[in-house]
N, C-alpha and C positions, 0 to 999 in steps of 0.2 A: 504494500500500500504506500502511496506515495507519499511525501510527508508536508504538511499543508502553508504557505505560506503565511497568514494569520490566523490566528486562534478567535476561537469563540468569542470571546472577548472585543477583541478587536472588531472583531467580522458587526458586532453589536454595535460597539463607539461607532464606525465609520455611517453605520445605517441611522445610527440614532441622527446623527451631525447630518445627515439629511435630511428626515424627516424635521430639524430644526431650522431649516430653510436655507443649509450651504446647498448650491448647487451642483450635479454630478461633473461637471467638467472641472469644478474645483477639486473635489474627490479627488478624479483622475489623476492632477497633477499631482496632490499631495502624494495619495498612496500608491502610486506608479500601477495604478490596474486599471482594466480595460473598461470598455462601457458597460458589455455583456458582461462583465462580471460581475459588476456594482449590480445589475439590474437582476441577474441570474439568484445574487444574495438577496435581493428585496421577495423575488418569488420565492425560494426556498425557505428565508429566515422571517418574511414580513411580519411583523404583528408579535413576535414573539417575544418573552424574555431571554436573558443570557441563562436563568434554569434551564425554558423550556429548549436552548438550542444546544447546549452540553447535553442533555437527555435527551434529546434525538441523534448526535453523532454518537454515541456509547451505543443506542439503540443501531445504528445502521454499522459500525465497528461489529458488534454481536453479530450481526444479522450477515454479517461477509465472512465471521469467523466462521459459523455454522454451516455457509456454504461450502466453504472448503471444507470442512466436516466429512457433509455430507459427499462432497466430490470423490473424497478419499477413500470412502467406506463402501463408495457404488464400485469407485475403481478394483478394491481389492475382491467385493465381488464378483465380479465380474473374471477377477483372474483365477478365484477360485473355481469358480460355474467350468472357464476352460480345461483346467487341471481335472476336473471330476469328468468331462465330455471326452477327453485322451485316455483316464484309463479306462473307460468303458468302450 
């Protein structure tokens, strides 16, 4: 997983300082990101607190951890299913 340029936190300050009426092009130049980024964070994070956006990334962290879980445990079946199909 790649490791994220600003934190939760931040990701909050910069949204709140718009919804406080800096404009995104000002954003831009401060925190050197894009426009779709700023706006990609207003859909994903909008409305929320810095709680509720730590307990959604912990929830989507889990939720990637379990996928590979699950990847792992189909793959080993799978290797099993072949070894039992050979010696029969």
């Amino acid at each position: 997983m790649t490791k994220k340029r600003f934190a939760e936190s931040q990701i909050y300050r910069i949204l709140q300082e718009n919804e406080a009426g800096i404009p995104i092009q000002t954003l831009i130049k401060k925190y050197g990101v894009s426009q779709a980024t700023i706006y990609n964070w207003k859909i994903k994070y909008g409305g929320m607190n810095i709680s509720e956006i730590r307990r959604l990334n912990e929830l989507e962290e889990e939720n990637d951890r379990l996928k590979r879980m699950f990847a792992d445990i189909s793959l080993e079946n799978m290797v099993l299913k072949g070894r039992l199909e050979k010696e029969k």
